[in-house]
N, C-alpha and C positions, 0 to 999 in steps of 0.2 A: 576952541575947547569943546567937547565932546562929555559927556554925563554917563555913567552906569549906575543905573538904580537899582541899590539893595536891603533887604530889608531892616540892615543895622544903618544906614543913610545913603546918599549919594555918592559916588566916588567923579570926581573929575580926572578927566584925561586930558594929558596933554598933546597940542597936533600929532608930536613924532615919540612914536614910541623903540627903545633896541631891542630888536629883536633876535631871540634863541630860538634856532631847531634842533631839535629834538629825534635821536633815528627813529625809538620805534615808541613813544609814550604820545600819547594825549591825554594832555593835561585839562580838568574841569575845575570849573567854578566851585566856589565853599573847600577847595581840597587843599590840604596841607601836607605838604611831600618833600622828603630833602631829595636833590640830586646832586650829582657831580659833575662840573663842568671843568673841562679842559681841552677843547679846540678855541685857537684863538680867537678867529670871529664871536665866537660866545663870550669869551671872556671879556672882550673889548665894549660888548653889549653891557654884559653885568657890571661891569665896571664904568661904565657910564649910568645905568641904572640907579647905581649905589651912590653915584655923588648927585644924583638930583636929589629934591625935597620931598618928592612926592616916591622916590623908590621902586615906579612901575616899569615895567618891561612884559614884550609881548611873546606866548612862547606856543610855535607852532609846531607842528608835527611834517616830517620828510614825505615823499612820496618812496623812496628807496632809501632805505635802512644804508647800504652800504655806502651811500653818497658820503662824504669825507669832507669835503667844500660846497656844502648846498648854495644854491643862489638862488632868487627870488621864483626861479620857474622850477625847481625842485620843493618847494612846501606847501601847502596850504595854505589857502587864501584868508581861512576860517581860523581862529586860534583862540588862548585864554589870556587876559591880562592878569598877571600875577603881581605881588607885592611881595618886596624884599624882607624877609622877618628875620632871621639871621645869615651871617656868612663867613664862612672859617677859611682861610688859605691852609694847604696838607702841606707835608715835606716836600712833594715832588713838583709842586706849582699848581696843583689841581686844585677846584675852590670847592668848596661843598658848602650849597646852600640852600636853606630852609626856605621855602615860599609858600604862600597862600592865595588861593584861587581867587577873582576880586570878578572878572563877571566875560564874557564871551564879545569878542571884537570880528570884527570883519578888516581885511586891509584894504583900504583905498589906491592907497600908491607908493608904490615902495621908493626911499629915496637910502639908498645903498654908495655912504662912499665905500672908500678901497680899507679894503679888512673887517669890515662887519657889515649887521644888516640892521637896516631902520626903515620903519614903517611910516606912514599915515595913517591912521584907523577912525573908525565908526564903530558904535555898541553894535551889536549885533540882530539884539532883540530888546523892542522897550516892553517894559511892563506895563502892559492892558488889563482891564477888567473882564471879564468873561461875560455873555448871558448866564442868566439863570438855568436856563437847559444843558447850556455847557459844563457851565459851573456841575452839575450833579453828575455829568457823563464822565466829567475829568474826577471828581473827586471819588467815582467807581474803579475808576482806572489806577486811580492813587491807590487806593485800597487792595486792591487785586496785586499791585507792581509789586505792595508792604508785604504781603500775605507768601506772594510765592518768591521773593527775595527770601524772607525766613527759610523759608524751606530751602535757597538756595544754599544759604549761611549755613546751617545746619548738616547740608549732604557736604561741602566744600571743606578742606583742610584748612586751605590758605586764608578764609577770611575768618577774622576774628570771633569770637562767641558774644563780645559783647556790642558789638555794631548792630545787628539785627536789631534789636528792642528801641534802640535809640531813635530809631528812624518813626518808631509809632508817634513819637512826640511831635513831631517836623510837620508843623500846621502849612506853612508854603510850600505850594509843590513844585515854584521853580525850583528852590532848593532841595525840596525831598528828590526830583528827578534829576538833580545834577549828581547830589550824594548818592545814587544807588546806581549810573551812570560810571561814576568815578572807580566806584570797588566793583564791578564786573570786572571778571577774569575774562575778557575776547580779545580778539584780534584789533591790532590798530585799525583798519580801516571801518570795520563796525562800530570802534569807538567813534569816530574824524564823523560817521554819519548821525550817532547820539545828538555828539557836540551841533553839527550842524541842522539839529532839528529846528523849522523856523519857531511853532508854536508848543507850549509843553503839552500840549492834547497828542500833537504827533511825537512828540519824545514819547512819553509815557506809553503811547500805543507800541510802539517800539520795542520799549522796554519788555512790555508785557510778551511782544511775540519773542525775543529774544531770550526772557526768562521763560517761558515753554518747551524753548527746543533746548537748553542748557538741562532744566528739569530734566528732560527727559532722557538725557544725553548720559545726568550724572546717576538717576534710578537706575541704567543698563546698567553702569559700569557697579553700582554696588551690588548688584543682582550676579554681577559676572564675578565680583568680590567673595561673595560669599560661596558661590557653585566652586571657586576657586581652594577656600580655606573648607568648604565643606571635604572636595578630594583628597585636600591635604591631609585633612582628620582619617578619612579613607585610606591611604596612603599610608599613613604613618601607621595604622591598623593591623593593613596587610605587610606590613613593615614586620611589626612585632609578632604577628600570626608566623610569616615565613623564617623569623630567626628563633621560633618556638620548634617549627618544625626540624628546622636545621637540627636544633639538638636533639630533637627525636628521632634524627636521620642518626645522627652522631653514637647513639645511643643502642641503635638498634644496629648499628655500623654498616649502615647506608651512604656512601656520600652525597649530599644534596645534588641536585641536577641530574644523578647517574642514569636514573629511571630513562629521562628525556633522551639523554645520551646512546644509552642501548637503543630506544626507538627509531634514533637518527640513524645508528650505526644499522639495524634490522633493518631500515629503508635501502639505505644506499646500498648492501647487501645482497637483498633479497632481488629472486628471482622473479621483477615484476616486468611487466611491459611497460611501453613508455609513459603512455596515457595514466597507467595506475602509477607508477611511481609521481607524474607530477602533481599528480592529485593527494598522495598524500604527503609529498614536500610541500604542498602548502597548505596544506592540515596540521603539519608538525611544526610551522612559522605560526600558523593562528596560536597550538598549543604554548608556545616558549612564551608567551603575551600574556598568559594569562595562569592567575593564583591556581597553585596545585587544587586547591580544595575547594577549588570554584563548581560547581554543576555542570556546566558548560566544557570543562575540561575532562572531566569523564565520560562524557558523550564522545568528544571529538576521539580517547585513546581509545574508548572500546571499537570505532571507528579501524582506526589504525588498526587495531586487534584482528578484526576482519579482513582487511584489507592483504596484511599481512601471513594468515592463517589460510586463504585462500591458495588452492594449487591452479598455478597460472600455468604453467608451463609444464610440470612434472608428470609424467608417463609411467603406467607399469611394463614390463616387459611381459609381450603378449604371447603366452605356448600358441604356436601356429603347426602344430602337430595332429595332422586329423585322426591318425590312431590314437595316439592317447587321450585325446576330448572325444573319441568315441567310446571307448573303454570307460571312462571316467564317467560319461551319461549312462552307459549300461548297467555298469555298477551301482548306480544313486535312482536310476528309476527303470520301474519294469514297463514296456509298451510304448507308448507316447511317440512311435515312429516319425512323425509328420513333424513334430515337434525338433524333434535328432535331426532330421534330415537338413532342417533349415538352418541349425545351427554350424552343422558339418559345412551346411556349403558357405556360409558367413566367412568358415577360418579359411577354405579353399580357398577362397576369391582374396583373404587377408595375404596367406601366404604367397601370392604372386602379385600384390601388388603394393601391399603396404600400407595402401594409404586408401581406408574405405568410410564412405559418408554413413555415420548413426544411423542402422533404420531402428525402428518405429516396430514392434513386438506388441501384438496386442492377444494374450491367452487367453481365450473364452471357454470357462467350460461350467460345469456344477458343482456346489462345494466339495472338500477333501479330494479331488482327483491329482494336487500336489501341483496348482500352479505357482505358487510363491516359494517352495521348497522347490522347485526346476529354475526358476530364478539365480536362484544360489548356486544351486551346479551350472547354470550356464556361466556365470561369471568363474567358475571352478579351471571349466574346460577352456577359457579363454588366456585366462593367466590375468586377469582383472580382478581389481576391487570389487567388493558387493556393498549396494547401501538398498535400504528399504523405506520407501517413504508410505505410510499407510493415509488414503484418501478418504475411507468411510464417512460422510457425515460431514465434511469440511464443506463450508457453506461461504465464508470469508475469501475472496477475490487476495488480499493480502496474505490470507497464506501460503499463495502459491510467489506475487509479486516482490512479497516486503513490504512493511510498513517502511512509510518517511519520515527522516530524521527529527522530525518537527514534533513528533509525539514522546512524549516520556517512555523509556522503556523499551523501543523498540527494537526489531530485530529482521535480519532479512530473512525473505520466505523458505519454505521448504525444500525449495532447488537447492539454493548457495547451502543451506545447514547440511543439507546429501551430500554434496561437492566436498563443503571442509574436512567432513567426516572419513570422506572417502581418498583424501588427501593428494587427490590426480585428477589430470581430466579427461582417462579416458574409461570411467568403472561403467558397470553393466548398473543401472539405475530400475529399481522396481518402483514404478507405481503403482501399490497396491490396492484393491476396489473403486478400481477409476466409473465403474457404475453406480458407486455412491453418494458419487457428487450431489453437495446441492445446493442451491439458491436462494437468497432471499437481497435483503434491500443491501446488505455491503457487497454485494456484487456477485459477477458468476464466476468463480472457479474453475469451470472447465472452459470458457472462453480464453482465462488468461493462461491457460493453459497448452493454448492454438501456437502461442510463441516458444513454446518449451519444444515442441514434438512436432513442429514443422522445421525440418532439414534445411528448407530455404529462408529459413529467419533467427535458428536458436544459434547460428554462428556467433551474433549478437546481440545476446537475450541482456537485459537489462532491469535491474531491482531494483525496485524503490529506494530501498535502504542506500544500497551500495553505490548508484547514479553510473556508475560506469558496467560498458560494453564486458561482459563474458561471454567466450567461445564454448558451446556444448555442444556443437557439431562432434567428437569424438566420443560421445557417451553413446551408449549402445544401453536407450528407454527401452524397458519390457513393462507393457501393463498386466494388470490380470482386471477380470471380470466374469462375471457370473451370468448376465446375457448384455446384448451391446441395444438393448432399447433402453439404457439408462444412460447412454453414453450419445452426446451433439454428433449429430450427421456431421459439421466441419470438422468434431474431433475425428469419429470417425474415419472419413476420409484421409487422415495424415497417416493411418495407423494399419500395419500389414496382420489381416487379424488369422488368425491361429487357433480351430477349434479343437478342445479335449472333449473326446466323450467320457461317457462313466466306462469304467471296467466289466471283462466280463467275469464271469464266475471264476475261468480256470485264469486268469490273470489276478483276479483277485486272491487266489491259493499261493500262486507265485511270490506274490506282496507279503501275504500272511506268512509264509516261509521263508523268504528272504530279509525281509528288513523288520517286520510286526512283531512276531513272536522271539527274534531273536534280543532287540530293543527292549520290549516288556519284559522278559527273564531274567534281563542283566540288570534293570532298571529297579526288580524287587529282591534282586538276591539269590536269584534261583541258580545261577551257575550253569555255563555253558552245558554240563555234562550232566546237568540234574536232572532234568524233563525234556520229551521233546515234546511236537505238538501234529499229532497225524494227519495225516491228509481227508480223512475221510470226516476228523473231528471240525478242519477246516472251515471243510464244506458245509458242515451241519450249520457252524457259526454262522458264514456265509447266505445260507437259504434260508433260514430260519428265526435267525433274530435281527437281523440285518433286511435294509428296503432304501439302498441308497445308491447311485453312481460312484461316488468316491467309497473311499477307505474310513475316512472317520470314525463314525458311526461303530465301523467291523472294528477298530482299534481300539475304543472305547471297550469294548466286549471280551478282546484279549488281555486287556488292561486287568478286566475283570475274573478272570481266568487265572493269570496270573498273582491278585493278590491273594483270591479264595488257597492258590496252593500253598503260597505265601504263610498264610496264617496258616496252613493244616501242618505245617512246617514248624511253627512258633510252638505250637499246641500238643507239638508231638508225635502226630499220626504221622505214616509212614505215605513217602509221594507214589503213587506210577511212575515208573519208567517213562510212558507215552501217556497221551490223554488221547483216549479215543474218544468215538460218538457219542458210546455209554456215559462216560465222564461229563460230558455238555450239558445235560441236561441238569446232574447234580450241582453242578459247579455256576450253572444259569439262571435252573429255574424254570419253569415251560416254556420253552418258547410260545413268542410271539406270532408268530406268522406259520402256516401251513405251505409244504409244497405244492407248486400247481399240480392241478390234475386232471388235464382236459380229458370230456366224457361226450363221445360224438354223439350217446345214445341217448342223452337227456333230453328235454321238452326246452327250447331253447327260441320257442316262438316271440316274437317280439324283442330280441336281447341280441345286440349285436357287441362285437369287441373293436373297441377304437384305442388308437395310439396318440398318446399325449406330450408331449413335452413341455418340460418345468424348467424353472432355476435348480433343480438337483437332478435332472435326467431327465430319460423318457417314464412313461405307465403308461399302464395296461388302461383306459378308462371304456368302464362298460356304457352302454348307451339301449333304456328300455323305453317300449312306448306299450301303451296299452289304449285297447280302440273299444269303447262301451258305446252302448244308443243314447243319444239323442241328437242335436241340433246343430252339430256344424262347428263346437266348441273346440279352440286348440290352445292346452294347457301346457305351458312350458317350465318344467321345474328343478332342481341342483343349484341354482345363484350363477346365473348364464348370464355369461357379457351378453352386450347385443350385438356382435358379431356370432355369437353364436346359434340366439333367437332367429338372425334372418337365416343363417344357413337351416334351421330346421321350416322356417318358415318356406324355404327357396323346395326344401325334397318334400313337403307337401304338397306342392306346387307342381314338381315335377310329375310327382304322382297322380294327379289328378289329370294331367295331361296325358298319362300311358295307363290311363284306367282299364280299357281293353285289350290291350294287350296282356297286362297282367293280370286278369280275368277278373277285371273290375266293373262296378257298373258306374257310367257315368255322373252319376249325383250321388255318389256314397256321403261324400263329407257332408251332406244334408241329414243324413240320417244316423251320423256318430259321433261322437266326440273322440278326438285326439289328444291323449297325456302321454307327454316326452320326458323323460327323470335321466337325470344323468345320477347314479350316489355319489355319497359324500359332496350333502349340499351345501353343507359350512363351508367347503373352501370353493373360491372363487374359479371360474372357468369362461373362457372366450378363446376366440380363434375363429377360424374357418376349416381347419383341418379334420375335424369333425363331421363335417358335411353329408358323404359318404355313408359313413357311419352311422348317423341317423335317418338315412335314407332305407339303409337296408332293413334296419328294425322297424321302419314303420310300413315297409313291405311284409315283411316276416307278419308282422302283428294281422296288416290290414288282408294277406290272402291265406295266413295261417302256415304258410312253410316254417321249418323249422331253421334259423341260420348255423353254418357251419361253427362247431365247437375251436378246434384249431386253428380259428384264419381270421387275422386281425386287419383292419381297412384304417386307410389315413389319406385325405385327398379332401379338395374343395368342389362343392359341386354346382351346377348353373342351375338357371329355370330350364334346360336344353338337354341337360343331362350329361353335360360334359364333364370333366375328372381334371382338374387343373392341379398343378404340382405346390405342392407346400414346403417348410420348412423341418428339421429336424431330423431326418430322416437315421441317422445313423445312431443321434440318442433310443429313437422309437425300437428302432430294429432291436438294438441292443436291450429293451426294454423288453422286447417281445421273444426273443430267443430265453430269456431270464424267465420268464411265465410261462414256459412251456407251448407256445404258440410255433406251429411249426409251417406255416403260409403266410407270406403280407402281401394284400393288396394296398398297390400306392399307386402314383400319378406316373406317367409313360412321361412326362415332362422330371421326372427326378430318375429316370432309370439311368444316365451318367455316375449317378451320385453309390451306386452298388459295386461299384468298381472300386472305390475309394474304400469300402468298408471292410473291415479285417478279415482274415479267412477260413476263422472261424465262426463269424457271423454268417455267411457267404455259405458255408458248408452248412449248417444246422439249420437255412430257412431257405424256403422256395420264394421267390419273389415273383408276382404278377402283377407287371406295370399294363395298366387300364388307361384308355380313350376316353368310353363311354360307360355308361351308368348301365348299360344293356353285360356290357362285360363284368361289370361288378355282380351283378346280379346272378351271372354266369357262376361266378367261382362263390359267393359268399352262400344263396341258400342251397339246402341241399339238395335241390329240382327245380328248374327254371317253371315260375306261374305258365299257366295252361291259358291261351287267350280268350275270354268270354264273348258266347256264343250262343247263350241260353237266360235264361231269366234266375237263374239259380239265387238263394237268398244268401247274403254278404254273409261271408266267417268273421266273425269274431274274437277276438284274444280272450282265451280259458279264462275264468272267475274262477 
């Protein structure tokens, strides 16, 4: 006989116990659990069980659940000896019976007749005393198993509400760790390892790790519980939000979805390339996903919006008619030859062959000369769209790229906005004051610009916004600009530049009679047949209150002209037929400006006439020196770059090196001082072009010649006296013929450049291209210095 000690007394075993297995239960000690049995081998157990006195039976757990006839090497060695407490027979033969856990058996040796099973057993574990150190370590463990069982009891459906508590009373912790052992929810074989724990310190530690990863197991799943019923609550929201809307679709007699519908049907539709279409076929899958009134979904359609509003494909029909785009530019602007020509040969080369790569238009000239209105009639005579994108001041790198979708509000750059507008891809695109550009920390503008208006890259140019490839190889970019030192050498170089000069006087009348005066009359009322406006009153406007290259300025003036008859009109008095010269003054006011009037015979020592170029044209700029005694002092004054300080610095220089020649004495600049004025010293001045210029006036000044009245100089000069060629040539001239100048000395390195110039220009000035400084000197004073040869005392410039 064999003994299990429990804390309600001893229990005796007898040698052989019947034994029941069980497919997928392990059964623990203290437990009380009905089952149902009906395989015969069990029954034949239980029913031996039931007729002993003592009603035990041993009941072990299978190795495989499906086994159907287990035998002794299908179960566990390890099991629970239970006691019979009740036992019912069912209708169908099956027995259902009540047992209770009595204490954990080990098998010895199985002795198995035919039809069931029977053991030998051994207790499994005897009841020892712990040390004291144990003793404290175990009953931490005890406490801890109590503490997160609660917690397990509490997250767990299946186990009851009132077990937990119970368990705090259970002073033994054999039996506290067989009870919290028994109601874990795990797998049979983590159970089979419970049961076979040898000491309760390693049950309990067991426990403990097992009730950790259960914890943690069932926190996920309530965590995923609630994420779960929180969507639903979401769900059910947008539930009610979407069959709000429905009726508001209903209401407004919309059908729900239609919107979506059309966008589909506008995709599959629409004239896109492949790439674009499947980018927005899966723009319009993200959209169908998601709540109309989401934020997210009005990004994605105004998306589509775009996508969709862009001309991918669509062409205008281009007039390749060089007579009528010539006609059509003669009629819309007077002059501007150079400009016509290039256009003309555009449609030539269009016309035979169809198919011509976008240049690069870049019109440089001074304001009001009508580069942005040539613009327009180029796209006229083309048979093209016109869009206008104006640059001035745009300093943001995204307003040429696009912002990314990722910002609120955004939109793509100023290209694609040209594009939509323009609703083809192949329109005349202005970029207007592409010299404006400018810079700071969002980036450079005209760099992202290099992919726009290069030929070998804007085939496919690409937006931020939009992320896909556009073809602008078929745009025909025209810029304008006012000078090209505001504009990146690499833009530069993409760009075929095209200079306007200003007008001349008798082209300026042309303007004023053909489009100015006929424009402002209609513009106030005056009726084609009311006034006209004479030629000679023209002119007055023209020379007199006017100091510009372009028209503006003159249009402003006719504007003026115009209203004053305007109101003599309102008021009653009776108009002129014509407005002559007489008329201009009343109607203006005095003029401003005096005509030139060169006077060979004046005292013109020290004062030489230089030609300038500006952002609004060339001028006249005068250049005086005046040479007083003392020390050697050279005073530079006007607000002179220092480009311009070294070029007077450079003809001082020269001069002092051809002192005898020009009947100088070798140490003059010890005994004078030197002041260079350029007027109008408020506005800013530099160059090299100047050079010259100040060369001759400080000849004039320093031997007392007088410089020639009519004959204006523009050239760089050396320490050597050489005459290097500058820039501007044709604004200057034009400048100079305007002021009554009727000679220019320029650089023999710009005398190509006289060829190019109108032939009016050409007719009205002598031109004398210069080597050397000896040459200049030749033509600008009125007698070449005399070489010093005596001691004679230095001329001075008149006080």
């Amino acid at each position: 006989m064999a003994t299990i000690l429990r804390t309600d007394g001893p229990v005796e075993l007898p040698d052989e116990l019947p034994t029941v297995a069980l497919r997928d239960l392990v059964f623990f000690p203290y437990m009380v659990l009905p089952l149902l049995i009906g395989r015969p081998a069990s029954l034949a157990a239980l029913e031996r069980a039931d007729d002993s006195d003592e009603g035990l039976l041993l009941l072990v757990a299978q190795h495989e659940v499906g086994c159907e006839s287990p035998t002794a090497s299908d179960v566990h060695a390890v099991g629970t000896v239970a006691r019979i407490v009740q036992a019912n027979t069912l209708p169908d033969g099956t027995r259902r019976v009540v047992l209770e856990g009595v204490g954990r058996a080990r098998v010895r040796h199985w002795t198995a007749p035919e039809g069931e099973l029977r053991a030998e057993v051994e207790p499994f574990v005897e009841r020892e005393h712990a040390a004291p150190d144990d003793d404290t370590e175990i009953e931490a463990l005890a406490r801890s198993v109590v503490r997160q069982f609660q917690e397990y009891a509490a997250l767990h459906e299946r186990i009851a509400d009132d077990l937990a508590p119970t368990l705090v009373e259970v002073r033994d912790r054999v039996r506290l760790a067989h009870l919290v052992s028994g109601h874990l929810l795990l797998d049979p074989p983590e159970k089979q390892e419970l049961l076979e724990a040898a000491a309760v310190g390693d049950q309990l530690l067991a426990l403990q790790t097992l009730l950790t990863r259960e914890l943690e197991i069932l926190r996920i799943e309530e965590k995923l519980d609630q994420q779960i019923r929180s969507q639903m609550d979401s769900d059910r929201r947008q539930f009610y939000l979407n069959e709000q809307l429905k009726a508001i679709h209903r209401e407004l007699g919309v059908e729900a979805g239609e919107e979506w519908v059309e966008l589909e049907q506008a995709v599959e539709s629409g004239d896109l390339p492949d790439h674009a279409r499947e980018r927005a076929q899966r723009e319009l899958k993200r959209l169908r996903k998601l709540n109309p009134v989401a934020p997210e979904a009005a990004v994605i359609r105004t998306y589509l919006d775009w996508i969709l509003a862009l001309p991918w494909s669509a062409r205008s029909a281009e007039a390749l008619d060089v007579d009528r785009a010539s006609e059509l530019l003669d009629g819309a602007h007077h002059g501007l030859g150079e400009v016509k020509d290039r256009i003309l040969d555009h449609i030539a080369v269009l016309s035979g062959v169809r198919q011509l790569e976008g240049p690069i238009l870049c019109l440089v000239g001074p304001p009001g000369v009508g580069k942005t209105s040539l613009g327009r009639s180029i796209a006229a005579a083309l048979g093209r769209e016109f869009v206008r994108v104006s640059l001035g001041g745009v300093r943001d790198e995204a307003e040429i790229r696009g912002h990314r979708r990722t910002y609120v509000g955004t939109l793509p750059g100023r290209v694609l906005q040209g594009m939509r507008r323009s609703g083809t891809t192949n329109p005349v695109f202005l970029l207007d004051e592409v010299d404006k550009l400018a810079r700071d920390f969002h980036g450079d503008p005209g760099a992202a610009l290099l992919e726009v208006l290069d030929p070998e890259q804007n085939a496919s140019f690409t937006d931020h916004y939009l992320e896909l490839e556009y073809d602008l190889s078929d745009v025909l970019f025209v810029a304008t600009a006012n000078t090209l030192a505001g504009i990146p050498e690499p833009l530069r170089d993409r760009m075929e530049v095209i200079r306007l000069p200003g007008y001349l006087d008798t082209e300026k009348r042309v303007i004023v009679e053909r489009f100015l005066w006929p424009r402002q009359r209609d513009r106030h009322g005056l009726g084609a047949d009311t006034v006209e406006l004479g030629g000679d009153a023209a002119g007055a406007v023209i020379s007199r209150y006017t100091r510009e290259a372009g028209v503006r300025e003159l249009d402003r003036q006719i504007s003026r002209i115009a209203r004053k008859l305007a109101r003599r009109r309102v008021e009653g008095d009776a108009l002129p037929p014509r407005v002559e010269m007489e008329h201009v003054t009343a109607l203006l006011g005095p003029p401003p400006y005096l005509p030139p009037e060169p006077d060979d015979s004046r005292d013109r020592v020290g004062l030489a006439n230089g030609l300038a170029w500006t952002a609004a044209g060339g001028e006249i700029l005068d250049v005086e020196v005046a040479v007083v005694p003392g020390s050697g002092e050279v005073r530079l004054t006007g607000t002179l770059g220092d480009v311009m300080k070294e070029s007077a610095m450079a003809a001082l220089t020269w001069a002092r090196s051809r002192a005898r020649v020009l009947g100088l004495e070798p140490d003059f600049h010890t005994r004078v001082d030197v002041h260079v004025h350029i007027p109008e010293g408020a506005t800013p001045k530099d160059g090299p072009s100047a050079g010259i210029t100040m060369a001759v006036a400080l000849i004039s000044a320093l031997t007392g010649i007088p410089s020639a009245a009519a004959v204006a100089l523009t050239g760089e000069i050396t320490l050597r006296g050489r005459v290097l060629p500058v820039g501007g040539i044709r604004e200057k001239s034009v400048a100079a013929l305007r002021n009554g100048v009727r000679q220019v000395v320029l650089p023999h390195g710009n005398e190509p450049e006289i060829e190019r110039l109108p032939d009016e220009v050409r007719d009205g000035l002598r031109f004398v291209p210069v080597r050397t400084m000896d040459e200049v000197i030749e033509v600008a004073l009125t007698h070449r210095p005399h070489p010093n040869a005596s001691d004679a005392p230095l001329p001075l410039s008149p006080q």
